[in-house]
Every structure is written in structure tokens, then in C-alpha cells.
C-alpha positions as CSV (number, residue, x, y, z in Angstrom):
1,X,-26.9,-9.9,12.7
2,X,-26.3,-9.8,16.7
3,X,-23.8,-7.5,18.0
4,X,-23.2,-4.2,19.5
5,X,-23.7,-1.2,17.1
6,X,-20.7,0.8,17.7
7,X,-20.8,4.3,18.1
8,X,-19.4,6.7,15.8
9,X,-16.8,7.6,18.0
10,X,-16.0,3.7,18.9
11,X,-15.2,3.5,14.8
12,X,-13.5,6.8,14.0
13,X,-11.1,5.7,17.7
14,X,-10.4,2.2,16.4
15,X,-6.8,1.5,15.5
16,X,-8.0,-0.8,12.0
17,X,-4.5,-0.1,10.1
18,X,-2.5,-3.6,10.4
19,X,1.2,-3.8,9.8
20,X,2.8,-6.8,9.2
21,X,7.3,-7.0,9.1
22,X,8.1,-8.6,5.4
23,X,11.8,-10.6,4.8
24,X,13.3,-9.2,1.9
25,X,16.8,-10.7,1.5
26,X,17.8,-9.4,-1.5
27,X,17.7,-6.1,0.6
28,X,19.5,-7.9,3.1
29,X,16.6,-7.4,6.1
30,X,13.2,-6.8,7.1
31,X,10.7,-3.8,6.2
32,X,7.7,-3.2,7.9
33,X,4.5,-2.6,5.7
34,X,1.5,-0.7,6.7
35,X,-2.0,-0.6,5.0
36,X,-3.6,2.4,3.2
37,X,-6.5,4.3,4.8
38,X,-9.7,5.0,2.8
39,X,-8.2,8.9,1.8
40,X,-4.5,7.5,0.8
41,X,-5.7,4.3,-1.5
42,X,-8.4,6.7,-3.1
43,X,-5.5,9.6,-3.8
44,X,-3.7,6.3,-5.1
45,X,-6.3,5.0,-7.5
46,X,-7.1,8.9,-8.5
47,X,-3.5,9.1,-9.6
48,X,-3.3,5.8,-10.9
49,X,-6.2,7.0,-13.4
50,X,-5.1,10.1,-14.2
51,X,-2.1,8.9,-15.7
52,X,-1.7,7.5,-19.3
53,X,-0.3,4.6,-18.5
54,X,-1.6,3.7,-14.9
55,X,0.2,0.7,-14.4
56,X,3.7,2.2,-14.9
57,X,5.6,1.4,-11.9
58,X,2.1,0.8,-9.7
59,X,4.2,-1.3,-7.6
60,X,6.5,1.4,-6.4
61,X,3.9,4.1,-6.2
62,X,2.2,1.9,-3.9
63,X,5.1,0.9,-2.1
64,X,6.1,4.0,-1.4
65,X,3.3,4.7,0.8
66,X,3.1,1.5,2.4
67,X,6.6,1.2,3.3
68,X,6.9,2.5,6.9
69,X,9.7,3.0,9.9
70,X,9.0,2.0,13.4
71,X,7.1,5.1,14.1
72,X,4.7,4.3,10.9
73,X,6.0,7.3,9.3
74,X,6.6,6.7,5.3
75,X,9.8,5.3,4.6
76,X,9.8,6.6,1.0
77,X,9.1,10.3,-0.8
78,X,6.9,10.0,-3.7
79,X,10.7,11.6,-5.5
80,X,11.6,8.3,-4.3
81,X,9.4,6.4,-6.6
82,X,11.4,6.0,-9.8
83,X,14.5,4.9,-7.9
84,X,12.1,2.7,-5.6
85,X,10.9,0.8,-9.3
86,X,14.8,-0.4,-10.3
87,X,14.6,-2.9,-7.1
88,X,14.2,-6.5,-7.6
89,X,11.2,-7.4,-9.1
90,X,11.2,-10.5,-6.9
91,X,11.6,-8.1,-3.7
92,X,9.0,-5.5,-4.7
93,X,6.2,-8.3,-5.4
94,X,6.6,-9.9,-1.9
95,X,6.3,-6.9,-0.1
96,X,3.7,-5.5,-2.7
97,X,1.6,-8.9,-1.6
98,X,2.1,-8.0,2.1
99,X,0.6,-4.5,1.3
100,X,-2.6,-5.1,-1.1
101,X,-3.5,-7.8,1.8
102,X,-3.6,-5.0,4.6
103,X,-5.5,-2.5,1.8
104,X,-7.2,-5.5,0.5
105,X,-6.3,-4.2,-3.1
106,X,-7.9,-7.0,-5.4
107,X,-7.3,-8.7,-9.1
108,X,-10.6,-6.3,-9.9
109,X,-9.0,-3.2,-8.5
110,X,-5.8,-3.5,-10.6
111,X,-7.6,-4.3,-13.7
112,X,-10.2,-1.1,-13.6
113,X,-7.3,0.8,-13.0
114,X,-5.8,-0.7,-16.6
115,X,-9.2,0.3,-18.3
116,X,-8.9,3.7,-17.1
């Protein structure tokens, strides 16, 4: 492979969290979704685990910390989760598609979280 070996501080400088603005209409407007670092999708998939059920309201957990204002601060407070899970299931998919794109959360991901 050709190409400049970057140097540790090149990679631990580079700005590597996308955003993308997703139409929800049934909220009546736009939210702006970020993606997960490394640290926050691992504390994610930890929790996700160490629950019973780790699929209960996945959506919103995820969402929650996805879900950012202009300034990319979290939109959400994990108290806000529950609340957060009673949207539109319609709304919470589109946005939750936006989001596993910029953590590139797969089909695999999800399902080893079920076996867990």
C-alpha cells in the first residue's frame, strides 16, 4: 500500500467524527446526528451487555448520545432515554440509520449484542 504513514499525532489531531443533519417531520424539523468515538460506542455496547434484555429501547440509548446541538454537545441526558423511546418509531429508525452509518454499527454488531 503507497501512502504517507501518518504520525501519531497527525491521527490522534484528525477531526474523523462526521455529522450529517437528518429530516424528521413528524418532529416537525431537522436534528443533527453525530457519530460515536471508539470510548462512547464501547461504554454503549458494555451497557448494552450488561443488561438483561440488551435490546430494550437500544434505539434511544443510542440516540441519546448521537443526537447533538450545533455546538456537538448531546442533545439528550441518558434520564432522557425512556421518554426519548415513546417517539415515532418511524422518526427514531431514520435518524437511528443516519447514526450507525457515522459509527458504522452493523447487522453483526446488533445481533452479538442479542446473544449477550
Amino acid at each position: 500500500m503507497a501512502g504517507k504513514f501518518l504520525t501519531r499525532e497527525e491521527i490522534l489531531q484528525a477531526q474523523d467524527l462526521g455529522t450529517v443533519e437528518v429530516p424528521v417531520p413528524e418532529w416537525g424539523g431537522v436534528v443533527r446526528v453525530r457519530g460515536l468515538t471508539g470510548a462512547e460506542r464501547d461504554a454503549l455496547e458494555a451497557e448494552a451487555a450488561a443488561l438483561r434484555r440488551p435490546l430494550d429501547n437500544f434505539r434511544a440509548r443510542y440516540l441519546a448520545r448521537c443526537i447533538v446541538d450545533e455546538e456537538g454537545k448531546r442533545v439528550f441526558s441518558d434520564e432522557d432515554i425512556e421518554a426519548l423511546g415513546r417517539k415515532s418509531a418511524a422518526a427514531l429508525q431514520r435518524v437511528f440509520e443516519a447514526a450507525v452509518r457515522l459509527s458504522a454499527l452493523t447487522e453483526a454488531d446488533v445481533e452479538a449484542l442479542e446473544k449477550n
